[in-house]
C-alpha distance (Angstrom), angle and dihedral (degrees) to the residues before:
residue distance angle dihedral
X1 . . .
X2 3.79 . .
X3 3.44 112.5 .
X4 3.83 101.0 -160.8
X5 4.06 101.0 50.0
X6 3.64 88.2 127.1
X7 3.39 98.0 57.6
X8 3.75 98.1 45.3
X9 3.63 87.2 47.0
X10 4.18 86.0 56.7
X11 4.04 89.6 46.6
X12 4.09 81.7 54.2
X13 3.34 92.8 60.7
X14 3.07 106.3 43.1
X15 3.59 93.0 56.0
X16 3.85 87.4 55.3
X17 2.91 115.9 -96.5
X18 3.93 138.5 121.5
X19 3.76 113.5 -101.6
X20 3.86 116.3 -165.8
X21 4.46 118.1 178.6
X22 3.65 108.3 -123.6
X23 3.96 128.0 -175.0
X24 3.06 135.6 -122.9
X25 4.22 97.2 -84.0
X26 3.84 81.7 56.4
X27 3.61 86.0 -98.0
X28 4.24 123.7 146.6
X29 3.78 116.9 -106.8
X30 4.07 90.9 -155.4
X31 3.60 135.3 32.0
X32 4.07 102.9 -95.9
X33 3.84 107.1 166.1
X34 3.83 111.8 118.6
X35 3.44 92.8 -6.6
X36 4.00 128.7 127.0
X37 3.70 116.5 -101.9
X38 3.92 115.3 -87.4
X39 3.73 120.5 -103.6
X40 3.49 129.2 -132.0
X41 3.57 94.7 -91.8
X42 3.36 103.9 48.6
X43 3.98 84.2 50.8
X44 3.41 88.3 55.8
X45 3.72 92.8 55.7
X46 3.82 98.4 48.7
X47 3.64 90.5 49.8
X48 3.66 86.1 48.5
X49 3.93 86.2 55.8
X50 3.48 104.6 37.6
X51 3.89 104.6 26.4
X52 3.58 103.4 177.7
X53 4.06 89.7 50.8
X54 3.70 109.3 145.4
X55 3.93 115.4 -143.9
X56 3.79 131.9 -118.1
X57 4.23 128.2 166.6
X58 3.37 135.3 -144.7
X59 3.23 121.6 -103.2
X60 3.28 98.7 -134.4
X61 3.76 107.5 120.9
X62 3.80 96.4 28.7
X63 4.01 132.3 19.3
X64 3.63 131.4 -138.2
X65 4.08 134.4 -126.7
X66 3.84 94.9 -139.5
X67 4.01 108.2 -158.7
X68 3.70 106.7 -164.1
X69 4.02 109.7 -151.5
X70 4.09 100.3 163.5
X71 3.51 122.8 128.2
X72 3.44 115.8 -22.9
X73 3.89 94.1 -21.6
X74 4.42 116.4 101.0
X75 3.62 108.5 179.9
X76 3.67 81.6 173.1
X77 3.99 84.3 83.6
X78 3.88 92.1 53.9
X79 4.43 81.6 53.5
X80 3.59 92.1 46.2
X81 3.74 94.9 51.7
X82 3.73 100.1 50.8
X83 4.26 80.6 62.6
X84 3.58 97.3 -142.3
X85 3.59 105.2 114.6
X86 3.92 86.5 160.6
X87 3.52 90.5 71.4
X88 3.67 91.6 75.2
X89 3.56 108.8 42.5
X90 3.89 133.0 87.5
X91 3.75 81.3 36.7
X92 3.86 125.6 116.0
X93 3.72 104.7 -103.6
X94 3.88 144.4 -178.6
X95 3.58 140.2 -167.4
X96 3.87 124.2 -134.2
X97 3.48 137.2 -110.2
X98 4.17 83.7 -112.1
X99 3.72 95.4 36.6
X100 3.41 100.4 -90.5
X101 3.75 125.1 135.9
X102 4.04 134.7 -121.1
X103 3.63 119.3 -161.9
X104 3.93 117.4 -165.8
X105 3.65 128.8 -148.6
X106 3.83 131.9 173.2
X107 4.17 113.1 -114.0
X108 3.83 105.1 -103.7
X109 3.97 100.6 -116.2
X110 4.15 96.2 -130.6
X111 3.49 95.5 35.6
X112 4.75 127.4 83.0
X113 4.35 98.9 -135.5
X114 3.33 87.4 -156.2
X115 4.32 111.0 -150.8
X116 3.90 106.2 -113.3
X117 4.05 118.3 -173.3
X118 3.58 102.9 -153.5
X119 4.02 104.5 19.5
X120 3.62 86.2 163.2
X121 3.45 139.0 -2.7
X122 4.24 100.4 -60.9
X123 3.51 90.3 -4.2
X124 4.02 125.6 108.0
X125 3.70 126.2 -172.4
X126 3.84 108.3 -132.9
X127 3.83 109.3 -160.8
X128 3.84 107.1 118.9
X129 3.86 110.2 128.1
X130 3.40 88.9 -125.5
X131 3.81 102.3 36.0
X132 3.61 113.0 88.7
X133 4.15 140.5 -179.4
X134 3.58 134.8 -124.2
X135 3.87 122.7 -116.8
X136 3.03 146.7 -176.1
X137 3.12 154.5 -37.7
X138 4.30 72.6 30.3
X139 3.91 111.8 118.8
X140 3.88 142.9 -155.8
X141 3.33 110.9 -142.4
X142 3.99 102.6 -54.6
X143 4.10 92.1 -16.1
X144 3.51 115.6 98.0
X145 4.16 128.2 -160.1
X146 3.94 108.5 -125.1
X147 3.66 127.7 -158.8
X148 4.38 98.2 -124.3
X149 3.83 83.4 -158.2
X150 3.67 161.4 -17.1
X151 3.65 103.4 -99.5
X152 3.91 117.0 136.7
X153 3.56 111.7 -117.8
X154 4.24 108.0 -93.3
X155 3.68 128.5 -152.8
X156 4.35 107.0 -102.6
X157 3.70 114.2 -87.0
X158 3.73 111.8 -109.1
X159 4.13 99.2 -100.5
X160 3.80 88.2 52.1
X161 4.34 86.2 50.8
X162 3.73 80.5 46.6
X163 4.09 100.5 51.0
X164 4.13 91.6 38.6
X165 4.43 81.3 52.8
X166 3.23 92.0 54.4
X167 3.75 98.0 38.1
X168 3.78 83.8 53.7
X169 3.69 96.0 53.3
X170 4.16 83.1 64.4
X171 3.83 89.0 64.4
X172 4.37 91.5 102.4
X173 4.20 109.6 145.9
X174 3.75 107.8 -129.2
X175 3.99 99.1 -90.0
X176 3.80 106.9 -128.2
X177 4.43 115.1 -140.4
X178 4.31 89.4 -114.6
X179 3.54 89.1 173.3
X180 3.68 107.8 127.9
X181 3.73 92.2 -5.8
X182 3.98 97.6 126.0
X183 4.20 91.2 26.5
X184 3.90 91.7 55.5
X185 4.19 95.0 37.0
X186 3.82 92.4 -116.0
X187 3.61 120.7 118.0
X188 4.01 130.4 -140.4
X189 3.67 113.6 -122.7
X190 3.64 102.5 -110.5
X191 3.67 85.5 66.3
X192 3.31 102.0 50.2
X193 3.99 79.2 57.1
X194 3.76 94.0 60.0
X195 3.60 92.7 51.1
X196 3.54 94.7 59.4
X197 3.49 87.7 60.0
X198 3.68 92.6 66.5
X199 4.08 104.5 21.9
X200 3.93 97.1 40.6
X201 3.58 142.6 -123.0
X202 4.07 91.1 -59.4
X203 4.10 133.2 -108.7
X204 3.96 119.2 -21.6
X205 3.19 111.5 -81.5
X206 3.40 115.5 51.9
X207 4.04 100.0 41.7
X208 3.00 95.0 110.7
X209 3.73 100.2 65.5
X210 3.90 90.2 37.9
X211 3.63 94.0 57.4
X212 4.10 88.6 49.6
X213 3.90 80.0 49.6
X214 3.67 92.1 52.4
X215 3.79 97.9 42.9
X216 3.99 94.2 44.5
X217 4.06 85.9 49.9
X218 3.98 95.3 56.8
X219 3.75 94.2 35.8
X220 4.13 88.9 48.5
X221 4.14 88.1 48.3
X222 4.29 83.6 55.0
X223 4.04 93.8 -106.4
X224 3.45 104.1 162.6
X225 3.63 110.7 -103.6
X226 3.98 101.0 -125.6
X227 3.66 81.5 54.1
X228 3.97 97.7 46.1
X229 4.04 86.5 51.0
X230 3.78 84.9 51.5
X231 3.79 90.3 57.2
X232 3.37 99.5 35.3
X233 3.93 89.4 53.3
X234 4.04 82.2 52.2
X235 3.56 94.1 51.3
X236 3.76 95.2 48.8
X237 3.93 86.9 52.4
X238 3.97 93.0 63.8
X239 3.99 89.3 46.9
X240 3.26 111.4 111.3
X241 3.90 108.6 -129.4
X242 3.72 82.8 14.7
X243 3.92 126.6 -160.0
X244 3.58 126.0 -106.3
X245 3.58 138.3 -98.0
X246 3.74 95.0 -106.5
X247 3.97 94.4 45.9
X248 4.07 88.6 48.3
X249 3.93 90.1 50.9
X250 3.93 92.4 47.4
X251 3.88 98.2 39.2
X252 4.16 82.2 49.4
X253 3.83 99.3 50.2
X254 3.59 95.1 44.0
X255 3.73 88.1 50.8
X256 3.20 90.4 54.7
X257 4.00 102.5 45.8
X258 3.69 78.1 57.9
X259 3.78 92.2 57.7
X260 3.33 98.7 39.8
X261 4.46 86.8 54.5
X262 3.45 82.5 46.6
X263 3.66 101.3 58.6
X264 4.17 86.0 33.3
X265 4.17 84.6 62.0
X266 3.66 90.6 43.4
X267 4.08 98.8 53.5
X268 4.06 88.1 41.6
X269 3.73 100.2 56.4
């Protein structure tokens, strides 16, 4: 346990940038989306309430290359084999609490980073405005993050604006066959979505299941997933006997870890 988190947090934000307290399952202690940075003393006082808070930012001014190395998973492989190691360097960089890597690079000012779960193989794109990215000197139970160097964050060298273009170009929603779908009194799929955003999840009982349905539908269509978990939160809210926060954020995450093996499968094969 790091006893200074609140003071690191402070140093944060007074370099500007957007501190949010996260727990130990990486999740946020406060409700940060759309929301004004926090100020030193209402740092102070979250820190004072949850004093083993680690620390993440939003990644709203820069985005992250998040390489995934945990368990049997090496996005390090996916690096290696786009053989541009310079890519990488003379950027400020940390390593993970499971050995993984997180490469920082300022958002080009005329150019949408778009967030992409699953960039490559064990490698997310964090870029969301209200996504963010734990750092150090944040730990998981006795594994700490650790800043690898100094470097100030630099804008992304042209091939790696290039490859996240092209990446981006793959974001298509699953197109639905709507022919006929209001003249024969059937509905397409991806409107049976958007209802459930206003009419709820259904009865008690099986909400549990729909709102995995609903989740896995967005994610599957290429919604991004801050946004999904916005909706899905939404949809829960006009359920009668609706679910709670907890159960949303679980059903949501393990939604999408299936997405994300799902798209893993699909750029393997």
């Amino acid at each position: 346990m790091h006893p200074n988190l609140v003071n690191y947090a402070l140093s944060y934000a007074e370099h500007g940038f957007s501190v949010i307290p996260i727990g130990s399952n990486k999740r946020p202690l406060i409700k940060f989306a759309n929301k004004p940075p926090l100020e030193g003393d209402e740092i102070k006082q979250i820190w004072q309430k949850y004093p083993t808070a680690n620390i993440a930012l939003k990644t709203d001014k820069f985005f992250v290359i998040d390489v995934d190395r945990h368990g049997e998973k090496d996005g390090m492989k996916s690096i290696k084999v786009l053989n541009h190691d310079e890519w990488f360097k003379n950027t400020l960089t940390e390593r993970t609490a499971h050995n993984g890597f997180h490469f920082f690079f300022t958002k080009p000012k005329d150019l949408k980073i778009q967030q992409n779960i699953g960039f490559l193989p064990s490698v997310d794109l964090k870029a969301h405005e209200n996504n963010y990215v734990v750092v150090a000197p944040s730990m998981l139970g006795d594994k700490s993050y650790k800043w690898l160097n100094r470097e100030p964050m630099r804008e992304p060298p042209q091939g790696l604006i290039d490859l996240i273009l092209e990446k981006q170009k793959g974001f298509k929603p699953v197109d639905d066959d709507l022919s006929g779908a209001y003249t024969s009194g059937e509905k397409s799929a991806t409107a049976q979505l958007f209802e459930k955003i206003v009419d709820g999840l259904g009865k008690t009982g099986g909400r549990n299941n729909a709102l995995a349905s609903f989740m896995g539908g967005l994610l599957y269509r290429g919604i991004d997933p801050n946004k999904a978990y916005q909706l899905a939160i939404i949809a829960n809210e006009h359920t009668e006997g609706k679910l709670n926060d907890d159960e949303v954020y679980k059903t949501c995450e393990s939604m999408l870890d299936k997405e994300m093996r799902r798209r893993h499968i699909i750029e393997s094969s």
